[in-house]
C-alpha positions in Angstrom: 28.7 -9.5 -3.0 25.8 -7.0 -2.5 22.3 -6.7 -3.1 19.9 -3.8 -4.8 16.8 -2.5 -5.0 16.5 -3.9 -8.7 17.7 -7.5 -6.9 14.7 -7.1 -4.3 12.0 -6.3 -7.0 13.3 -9.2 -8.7 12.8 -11.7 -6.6 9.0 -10.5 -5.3 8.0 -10.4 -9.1 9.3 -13.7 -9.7 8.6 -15.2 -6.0 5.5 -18.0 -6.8 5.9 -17.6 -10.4 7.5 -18.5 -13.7 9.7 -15.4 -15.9 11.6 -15.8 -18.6 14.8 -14.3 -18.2 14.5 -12.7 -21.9 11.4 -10.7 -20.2 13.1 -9.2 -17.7 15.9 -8.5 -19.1 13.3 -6.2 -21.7 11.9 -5.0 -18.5 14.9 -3.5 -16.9 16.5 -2.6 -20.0 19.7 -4.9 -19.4 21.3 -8.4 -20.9 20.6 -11.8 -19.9 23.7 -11.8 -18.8 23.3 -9.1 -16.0 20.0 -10.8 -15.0 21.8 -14.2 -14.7 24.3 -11.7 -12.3 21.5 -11.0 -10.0 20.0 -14.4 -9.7 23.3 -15.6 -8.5 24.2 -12.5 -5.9 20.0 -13.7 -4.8 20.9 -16.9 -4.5 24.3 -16.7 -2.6 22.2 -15.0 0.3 19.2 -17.3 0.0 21.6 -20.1 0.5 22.9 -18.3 3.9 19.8 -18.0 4.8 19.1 -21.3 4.2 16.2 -20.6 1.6 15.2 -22.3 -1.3 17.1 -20.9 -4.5 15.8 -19.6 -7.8 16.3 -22.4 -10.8 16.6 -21.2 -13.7 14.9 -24.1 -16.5 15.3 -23.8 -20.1 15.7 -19.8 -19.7 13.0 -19.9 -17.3 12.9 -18.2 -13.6 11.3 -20.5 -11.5 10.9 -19.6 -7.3 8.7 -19.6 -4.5 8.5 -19.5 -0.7 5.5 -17.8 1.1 5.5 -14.0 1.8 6.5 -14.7 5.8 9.6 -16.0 4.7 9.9 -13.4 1.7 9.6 -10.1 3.7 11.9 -11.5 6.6 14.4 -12.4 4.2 14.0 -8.8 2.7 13.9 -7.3 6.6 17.0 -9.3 7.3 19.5 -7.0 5.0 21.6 -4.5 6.2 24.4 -2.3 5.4 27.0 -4.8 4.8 24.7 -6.4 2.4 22.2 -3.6 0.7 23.7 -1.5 -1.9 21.4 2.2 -1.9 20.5 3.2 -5.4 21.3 6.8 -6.2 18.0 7.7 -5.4 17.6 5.9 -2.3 20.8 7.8 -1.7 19.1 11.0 -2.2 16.7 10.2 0.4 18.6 8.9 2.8 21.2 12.2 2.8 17.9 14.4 2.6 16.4 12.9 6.0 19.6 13.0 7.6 19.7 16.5 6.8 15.9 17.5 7.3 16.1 15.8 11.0 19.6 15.5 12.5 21.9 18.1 13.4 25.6 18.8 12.2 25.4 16.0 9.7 29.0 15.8 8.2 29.5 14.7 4.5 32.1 12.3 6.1 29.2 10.2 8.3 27.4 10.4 4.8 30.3 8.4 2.7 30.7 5.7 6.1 27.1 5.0 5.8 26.4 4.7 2.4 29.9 3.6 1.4 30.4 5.7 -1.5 32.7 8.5 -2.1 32.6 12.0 -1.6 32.9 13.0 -4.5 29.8 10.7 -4.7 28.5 12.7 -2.2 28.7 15.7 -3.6 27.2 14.8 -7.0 24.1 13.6 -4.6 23.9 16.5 -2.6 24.3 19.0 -5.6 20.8 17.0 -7.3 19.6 17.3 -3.8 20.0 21.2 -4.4 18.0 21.2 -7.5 15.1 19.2 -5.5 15.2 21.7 -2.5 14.8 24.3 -5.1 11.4 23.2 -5.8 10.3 24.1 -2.1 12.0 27.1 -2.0 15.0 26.0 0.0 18.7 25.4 -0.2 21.5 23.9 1.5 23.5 26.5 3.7 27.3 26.3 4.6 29.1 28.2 7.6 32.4 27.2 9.8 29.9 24.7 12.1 28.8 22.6 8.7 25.8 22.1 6.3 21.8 23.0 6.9 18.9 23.6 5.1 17.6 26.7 5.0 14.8 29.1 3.0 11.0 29.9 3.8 10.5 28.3 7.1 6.8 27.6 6.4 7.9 25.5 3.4 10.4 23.8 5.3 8.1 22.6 7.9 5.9 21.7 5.4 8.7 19.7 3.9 9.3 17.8 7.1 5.5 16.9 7.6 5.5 15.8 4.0 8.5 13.4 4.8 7.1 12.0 8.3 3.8 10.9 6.8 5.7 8.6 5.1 6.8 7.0 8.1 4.9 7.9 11.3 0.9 8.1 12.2 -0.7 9.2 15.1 -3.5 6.9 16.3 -5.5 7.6 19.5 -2.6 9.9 21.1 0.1 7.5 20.4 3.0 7.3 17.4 2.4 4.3 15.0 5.3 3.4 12.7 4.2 2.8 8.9 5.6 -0.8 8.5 9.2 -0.8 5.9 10.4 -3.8 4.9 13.3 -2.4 2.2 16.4 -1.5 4.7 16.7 2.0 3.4 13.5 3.0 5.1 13.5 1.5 8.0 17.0 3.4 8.5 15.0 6.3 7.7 12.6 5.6 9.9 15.0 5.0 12.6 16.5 8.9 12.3 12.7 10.3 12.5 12.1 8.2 15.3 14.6 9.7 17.1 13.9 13.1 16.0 10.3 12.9 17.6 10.9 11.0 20.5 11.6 14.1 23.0 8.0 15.3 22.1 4.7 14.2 24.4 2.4 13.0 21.4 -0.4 13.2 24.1 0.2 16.3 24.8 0.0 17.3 21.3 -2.9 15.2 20.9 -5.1 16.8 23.5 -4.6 20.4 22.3 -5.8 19.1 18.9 -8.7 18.1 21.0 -9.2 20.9 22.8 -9.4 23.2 20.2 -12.1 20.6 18.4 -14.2 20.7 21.3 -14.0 24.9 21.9 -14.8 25.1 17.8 -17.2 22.3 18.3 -16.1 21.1 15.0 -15.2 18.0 14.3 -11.4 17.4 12.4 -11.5 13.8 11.3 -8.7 10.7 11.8 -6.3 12.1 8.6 -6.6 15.7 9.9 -5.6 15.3 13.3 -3.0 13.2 12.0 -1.8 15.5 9.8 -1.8 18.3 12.5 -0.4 16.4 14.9 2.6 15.7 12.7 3.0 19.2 11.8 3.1 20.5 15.2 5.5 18.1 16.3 7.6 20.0 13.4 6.6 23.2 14.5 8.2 22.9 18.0 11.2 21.6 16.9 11.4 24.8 15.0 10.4 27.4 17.3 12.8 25.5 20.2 15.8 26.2 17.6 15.4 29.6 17.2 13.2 29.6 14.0 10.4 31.3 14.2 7.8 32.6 12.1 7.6 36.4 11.3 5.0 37.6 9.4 1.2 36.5 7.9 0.0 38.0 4.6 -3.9 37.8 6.2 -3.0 38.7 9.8 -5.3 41.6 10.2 -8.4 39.1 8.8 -7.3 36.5 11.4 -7.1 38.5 14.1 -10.9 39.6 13.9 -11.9 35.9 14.1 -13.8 34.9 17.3 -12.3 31.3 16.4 -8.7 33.0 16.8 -9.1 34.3 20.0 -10.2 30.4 21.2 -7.2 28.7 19.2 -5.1 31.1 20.7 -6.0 30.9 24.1 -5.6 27.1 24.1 -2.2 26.9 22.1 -0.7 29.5 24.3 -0.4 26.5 26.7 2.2 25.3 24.3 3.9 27.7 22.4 4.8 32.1 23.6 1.6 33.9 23.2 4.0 36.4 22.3 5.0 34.5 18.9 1.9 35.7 17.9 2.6 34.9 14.1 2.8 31.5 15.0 -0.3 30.9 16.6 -1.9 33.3 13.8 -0.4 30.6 11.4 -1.8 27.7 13.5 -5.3 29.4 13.5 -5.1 29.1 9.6 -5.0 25.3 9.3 -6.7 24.6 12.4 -10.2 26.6 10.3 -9.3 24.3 7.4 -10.2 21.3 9.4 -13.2 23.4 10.4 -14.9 25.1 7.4 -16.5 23.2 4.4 -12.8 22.9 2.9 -12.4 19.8 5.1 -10.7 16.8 4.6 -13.9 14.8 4.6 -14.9 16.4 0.9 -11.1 15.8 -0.4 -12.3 11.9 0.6 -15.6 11.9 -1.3 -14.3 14.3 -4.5 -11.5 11.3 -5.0 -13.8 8.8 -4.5 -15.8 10.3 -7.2 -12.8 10.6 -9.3 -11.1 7.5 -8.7 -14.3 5.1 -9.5 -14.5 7.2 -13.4 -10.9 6.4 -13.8 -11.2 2.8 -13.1 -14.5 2.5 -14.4 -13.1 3.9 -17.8 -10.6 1.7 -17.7 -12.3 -1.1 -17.2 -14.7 -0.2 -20.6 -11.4 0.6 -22.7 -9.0 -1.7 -21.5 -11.2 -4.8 -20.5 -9.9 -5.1 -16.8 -11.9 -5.5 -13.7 -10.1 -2.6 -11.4 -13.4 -0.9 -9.9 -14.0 -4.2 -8.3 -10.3 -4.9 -6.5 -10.5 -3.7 -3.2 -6.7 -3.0 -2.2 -6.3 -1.3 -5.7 -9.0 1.5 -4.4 -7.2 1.6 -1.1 -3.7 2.2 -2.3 -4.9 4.7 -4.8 -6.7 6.7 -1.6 -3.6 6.3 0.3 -1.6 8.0 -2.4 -3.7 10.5 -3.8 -5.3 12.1 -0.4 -1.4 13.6 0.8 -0.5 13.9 -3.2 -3.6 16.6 -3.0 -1.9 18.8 -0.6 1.2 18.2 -2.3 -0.4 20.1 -5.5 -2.0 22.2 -3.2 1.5 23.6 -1.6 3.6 23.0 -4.9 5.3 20.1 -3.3 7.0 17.1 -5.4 7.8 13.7 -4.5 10.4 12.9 -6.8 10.5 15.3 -10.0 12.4 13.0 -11.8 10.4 10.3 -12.8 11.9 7.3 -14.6 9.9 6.0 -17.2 12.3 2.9 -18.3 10.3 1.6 -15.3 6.9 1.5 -16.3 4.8 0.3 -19.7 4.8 3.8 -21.2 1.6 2.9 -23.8 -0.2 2.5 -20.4 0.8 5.3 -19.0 -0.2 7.3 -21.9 -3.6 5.8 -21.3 -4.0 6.7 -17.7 -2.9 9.7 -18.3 -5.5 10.5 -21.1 -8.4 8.9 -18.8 -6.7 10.6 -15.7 -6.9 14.3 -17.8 -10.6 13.8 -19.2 -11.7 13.4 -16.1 -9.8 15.9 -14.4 -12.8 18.2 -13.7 -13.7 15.9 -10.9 -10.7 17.4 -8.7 -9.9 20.8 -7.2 -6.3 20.5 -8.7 -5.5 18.6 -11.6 -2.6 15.9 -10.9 0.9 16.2 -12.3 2.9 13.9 -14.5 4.1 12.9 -11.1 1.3 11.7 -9.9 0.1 10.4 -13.2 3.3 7.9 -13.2 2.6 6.2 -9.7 -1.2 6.0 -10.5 -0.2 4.2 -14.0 2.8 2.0 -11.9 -0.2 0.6 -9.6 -2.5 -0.1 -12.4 0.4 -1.7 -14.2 1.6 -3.9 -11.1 -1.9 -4.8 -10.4 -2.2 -6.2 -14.2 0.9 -8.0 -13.7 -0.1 -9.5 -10.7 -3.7 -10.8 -12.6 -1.8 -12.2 -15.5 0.6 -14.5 -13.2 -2.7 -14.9 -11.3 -3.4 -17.6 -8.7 -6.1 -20.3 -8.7 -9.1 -18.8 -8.3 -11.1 -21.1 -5.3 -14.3 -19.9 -6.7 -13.4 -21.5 -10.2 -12.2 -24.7 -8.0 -15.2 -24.9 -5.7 -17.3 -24.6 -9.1 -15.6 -27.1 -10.7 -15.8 -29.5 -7.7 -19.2 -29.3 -7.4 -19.9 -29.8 -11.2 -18.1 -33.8 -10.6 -19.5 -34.4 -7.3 -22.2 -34.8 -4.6 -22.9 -33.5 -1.3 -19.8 -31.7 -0.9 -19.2 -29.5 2.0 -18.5 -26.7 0.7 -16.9 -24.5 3.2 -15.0 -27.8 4.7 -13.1 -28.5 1.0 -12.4 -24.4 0.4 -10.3 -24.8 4.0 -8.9 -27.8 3.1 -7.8 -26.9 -0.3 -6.2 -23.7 1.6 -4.5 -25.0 4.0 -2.7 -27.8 1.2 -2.0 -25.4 -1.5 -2.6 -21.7 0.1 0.0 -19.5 -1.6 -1.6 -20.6 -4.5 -4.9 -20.1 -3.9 -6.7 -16.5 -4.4 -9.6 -16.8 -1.9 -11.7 -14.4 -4.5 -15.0 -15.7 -3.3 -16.7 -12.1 -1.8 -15.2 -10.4 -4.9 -18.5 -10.2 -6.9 -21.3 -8.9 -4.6 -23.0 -6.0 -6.8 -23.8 -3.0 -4.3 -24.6 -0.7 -8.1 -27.0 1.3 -7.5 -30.3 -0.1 -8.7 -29.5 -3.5 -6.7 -29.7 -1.2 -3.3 -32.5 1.2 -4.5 -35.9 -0.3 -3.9 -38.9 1.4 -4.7 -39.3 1.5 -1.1 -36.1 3.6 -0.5 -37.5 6.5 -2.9 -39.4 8.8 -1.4 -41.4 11.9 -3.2 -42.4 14.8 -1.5 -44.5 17.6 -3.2 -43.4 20.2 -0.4 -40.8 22.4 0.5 -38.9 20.7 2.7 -35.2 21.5 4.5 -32.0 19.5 4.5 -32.7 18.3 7.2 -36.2 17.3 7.0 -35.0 15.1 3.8 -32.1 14.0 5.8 -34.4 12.2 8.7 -36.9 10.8 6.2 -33.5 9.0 4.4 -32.4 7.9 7.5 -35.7 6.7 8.7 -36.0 4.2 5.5 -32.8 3.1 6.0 -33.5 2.4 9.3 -36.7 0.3 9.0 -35.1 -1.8 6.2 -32.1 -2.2 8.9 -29.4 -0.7 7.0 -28.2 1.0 9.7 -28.6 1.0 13.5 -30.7 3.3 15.3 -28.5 5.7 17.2 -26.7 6.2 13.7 -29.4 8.2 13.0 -29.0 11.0 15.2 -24.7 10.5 14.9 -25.4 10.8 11.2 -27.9 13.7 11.1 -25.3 16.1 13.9 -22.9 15.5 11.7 -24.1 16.4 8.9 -25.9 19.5 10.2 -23.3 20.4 12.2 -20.1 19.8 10.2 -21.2 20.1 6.5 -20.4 16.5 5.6 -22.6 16.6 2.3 -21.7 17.7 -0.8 -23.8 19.2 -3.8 -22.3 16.6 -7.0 -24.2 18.5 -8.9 -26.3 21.7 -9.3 -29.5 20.8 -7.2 -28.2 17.6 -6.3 -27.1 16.3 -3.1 -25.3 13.5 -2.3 -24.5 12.4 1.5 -23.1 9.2 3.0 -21.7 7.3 6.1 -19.4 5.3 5.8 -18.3 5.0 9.6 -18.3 1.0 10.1 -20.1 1.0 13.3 -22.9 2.7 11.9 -24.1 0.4 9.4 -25.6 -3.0 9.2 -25.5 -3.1 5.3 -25.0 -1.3 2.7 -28.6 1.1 1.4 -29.4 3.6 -0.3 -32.3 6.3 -0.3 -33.7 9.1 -2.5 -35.2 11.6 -0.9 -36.8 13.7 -4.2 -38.7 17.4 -3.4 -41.1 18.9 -5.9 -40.8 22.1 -4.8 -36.9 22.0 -3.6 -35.4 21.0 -0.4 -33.6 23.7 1.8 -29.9 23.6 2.5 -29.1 26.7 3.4 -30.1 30.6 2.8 -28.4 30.6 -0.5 -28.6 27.6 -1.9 -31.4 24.8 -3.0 -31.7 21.0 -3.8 -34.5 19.0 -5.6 -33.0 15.6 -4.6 -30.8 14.1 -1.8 -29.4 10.7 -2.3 -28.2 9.2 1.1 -25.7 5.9 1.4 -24.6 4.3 4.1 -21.6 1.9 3.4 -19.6 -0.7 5.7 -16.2 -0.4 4.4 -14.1 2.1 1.4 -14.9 0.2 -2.0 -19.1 -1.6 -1.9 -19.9 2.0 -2.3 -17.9 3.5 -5.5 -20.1 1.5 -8.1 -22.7 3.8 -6.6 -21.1 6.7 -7.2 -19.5 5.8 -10.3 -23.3 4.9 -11.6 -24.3 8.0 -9.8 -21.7 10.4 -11.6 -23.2 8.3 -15.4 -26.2 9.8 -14.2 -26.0 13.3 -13.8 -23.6 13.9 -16.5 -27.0 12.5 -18.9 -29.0 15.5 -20.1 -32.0 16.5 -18.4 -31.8 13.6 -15.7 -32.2 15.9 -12.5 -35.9 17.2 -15.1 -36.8 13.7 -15.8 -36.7 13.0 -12.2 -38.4 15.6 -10.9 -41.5 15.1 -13.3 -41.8 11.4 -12.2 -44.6 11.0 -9.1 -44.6 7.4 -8.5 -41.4 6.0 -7.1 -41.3 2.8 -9.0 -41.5 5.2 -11.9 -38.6 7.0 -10.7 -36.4 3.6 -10.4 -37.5 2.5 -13.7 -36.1 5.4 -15.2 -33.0 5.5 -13.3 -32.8 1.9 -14.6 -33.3 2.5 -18.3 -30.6 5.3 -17.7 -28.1 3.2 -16.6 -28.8 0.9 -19.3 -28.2 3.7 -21.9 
């Protein structure tokens, strides 16, 4: 007896809730019969583990054990046990490939405990993959490697260790897997990196911050420090890059000569294309092409999505904090992916997802495509629409809502302590209890506007001038703390963290933790234009400052309503009175 990935999925969907087998049998596209398969190969090894089982009542699923004892039972499979899908077999050949040397096809068929001929079939898909990126598999006397454009192949390794790996304040964190397959994966990477000082890497990534004085943020040092650690590997093996189509350009750049002259620490001055190839992405963490404006252009994207699906559809997804996260987890590297021409998995199966909603997101995701550099591909489209769908699932089978409960309570009874029963009722019935309590706090945009946070000026004024006078209100209503002011305004000025969202308008925010108290907002609004820079103009700056990733996107989504209504940025702009100005902005909204 063995166990799947479809077996796995399973049991979380059913795990604290009640399927009928008929559903899932739709939902797979299989027989009852092959579902009543499953529940028995679950059950054998729930039983080992000494686990309660899955009943089945009147064609009913019925399970549950809390998610500890869930994911350790998931973590405690192995390769006697876990069966790899063909896909999962895919991946793990590919990794083996991409980071071990003289992998033979015979190691391949022990592991996985398939055939060669198996093999083959996997690896000749695997062709057709590597294809996309401009590489192939390459066979001589000493066995199998991967071989084409070396800058797409290195790109192809970072691509795959983000998956697994981070680098947090000079040290390698593993991305928790709880499916066997991964963490095998993430067992071969391990050992691929481990002969590398991260520090090291780390504090040339520093250096070269501090001799720009720019400032690369978390996910770009990350990303850098990842793709160094490839690029070593590469250079040590003999592989080393050639040629650059903008050499010449490069080489006139006084920011060249200071990259260089710091990574020639760590790599032969004389590889000169190398460090010319360095310099590249090193400047894209420096100029206005920075990660920071990936961040707020998905943001803006991301809240229209969910707000339009919220209007069509009736769902409450602007509002679910996780939901936001995991859609800015996946869409920040999926941007570079498009950027670089890069695919995840180009064959997407649809059997596993509601295809009338993906239709849907994918109509929402393409009308509001103008909000991103690159529009996203099907393959994108599909994990966006998978989410959505999951999270749906997970709000039908829903758990008691302790807000409902506490209502309720109160309604039938007096001088209850409230906080006393919502941990009592917890602790006796937690894993079906959704503590949803903080879920409704509106931070929209009029609720943090006061008329006292608009401010009208009928001068010239420059970026910066409209910047301290935000910052200022903010301050005095304690939104923020007082140092933040000057952290804010250098990085701002210095770094180019703001962002015109419209013509004339500019829209800057901080959403650094540590900086802010509670969430505010300003508007800083010039009659005759504020200042930004030698080319370009504003008439009015709105300024946020946010404690977490989600109390600000109502904002922006309310924000993005108004601009895209005709002659808003005139209708401000002719308004003198600041109560005036939120009044309108208020009827606006309404609209």
């Amino acid at each position: 007896m063995s166990l799947n990935r479809r077996d796995i999925k399973l049991l979380e969907k059913i795990n604290n809730n009640i399927f009928p087998i008929s559903s899932l049998a739709e939902k797979y596209s299989v027989s009852e019969r092959n579902i009543r398969y499953s529940i028995d190969n679950i059950n054998f090894y729930l039983r080992k583990m000494e686990l309660p089982e899955i009943v089945i009542k009147k064609g009913n699923l019925e399970f549950s054990i809390n998610d500890k004892e869930l994911d350790s039972f998931i973590e405690a499979l192995n390769m006697n046990i876990y069966v790899f899908s063909q896909e999962e077999r895919k991946d793990y050949i590919l990794i083996n490939y991409l980071f071990r040397e003289n992998v033979k096809i015979s190691e391949m068929e022990e592991d996985l405990k398939v055939s060669r001929t198996t093999i083959k079939k996997d690896l000749k898909d695997l062709e057709k993959y590597l294809a996309e990126f401009e590489l192939s598999f390459y066979r001589d006397e000493n066995g199998m490697y991967i071989t084409g454009k070396e800058k797409k192949l290195r790109h192809l390794k970072l691509l795959k260790m983000l998956d697994y790996i981070e680098i947090k304040n000079k040290n390698i964190v593993y991305i928790k897997k709880k499916y066997f397959n991964k963490k095998e994966e993430q067992k071969i990477i391990a050992e691929y990196i481990k002969e590398y000082d991260i520090k090291k890497i780390s504090d040339v990534i520093d250096e070269i911050e501090e001799e720009l004085n720019a400032h690369f943020t978390g996910e770009f040092k990350n990303i850098m420090g990842i793709y160094l650690i490839a690029t070593f590997e590469r250079i040590k093996n003999g592989h080393i890059i050639i040629q650059k189509n903008n050499s010449d350009f490069l080489r006139k750049l006084e920011e060249y000569r200071k990259i260089k002259n710091i990574l020639k620490k760590v790599i032969d001055e004389n590889q000169e294309y190398e460090i010319l190839h360095l310099t590249e992405y090193f400047l894209s963490g420096y100029y206005n092409d920075t990660f920071s404006e990936n961040i707020l252009m998905l943001e803006r994207f991301i809240s229209k999505i969910l707000e339009n699906m919220d209007i069509e559809m009736g769902t409450y997804l602007l509002k679910d904090r996780e939901l936001v996260e995991k859609f800015m987890k996946y869409l920040l590297p999926a941007i570079y992916r498009i950027k670089n021409n890069f695919y995840l998995n180009k064959k997407l199966d649809f059997s596993e997802i509601d295809i009338e909603l993906f239709n849907k997101v994918k109509e929402i995701i393409e009308k509001n495509s103008h909000y991103l550099k690159e529009p996203l591909r099907d393959e994108e489209i599909f994990y966006v629409s998978k989410y959505i769908e999951e999270y749906m699932e997970q709000k039908r089978n829903k758990k008691i809502s302790l807000k409902e409960l506490l209502k309720l309570v109160q309604q039938n009874a007096k001088d209850v302590d409230n906080e006393l029963l919502a941990e009592s009722i917890k602790e006796k019935f937690g894993i079906f209890i959704d503590d949803d309590r903080e879920k409704e706090i509106d931070y929209g945009l009029i609720k943090l506007l006061g008329k006292n946070r608009i401010f009208v000026s009928n001068e010239r004024i420059t970026f910066g001038n409209a910047l301290e006078i935000g910052l200022n209100i903010l301050l005095k209503d304690k939104c923020i703390k007082e140092k933040s002011i000057y952290n804010l305004k250098d990085m701002v000025e210095k770094f180019g963290r703001y962002l015109f969202i419209d013509k004339r308008i500019l829209f800057c925010y901080d959403k650094e933790k540590e900086n802010c108290i509670k969430p505010g907002i300003t508007l800083v609004v010039s009659k005759e234009g504020i200042k930004v820079d030698e080319e370009e103009d504003a008439d009015i700056l709105f300024l946020l400052t946010a404690r977490n990733k989600i109390e600000h996107l109502k904002v922006i989504s309310e924000l993005i309503r108004l601009i895209e209504k005709k002659n808003f940025l005139n209708e401000i702009i002719e308004l003198k009175k600041p109560e005036d100005i939120k009044d309108k902005i208020k009827n606006l909204l309404k609209e």
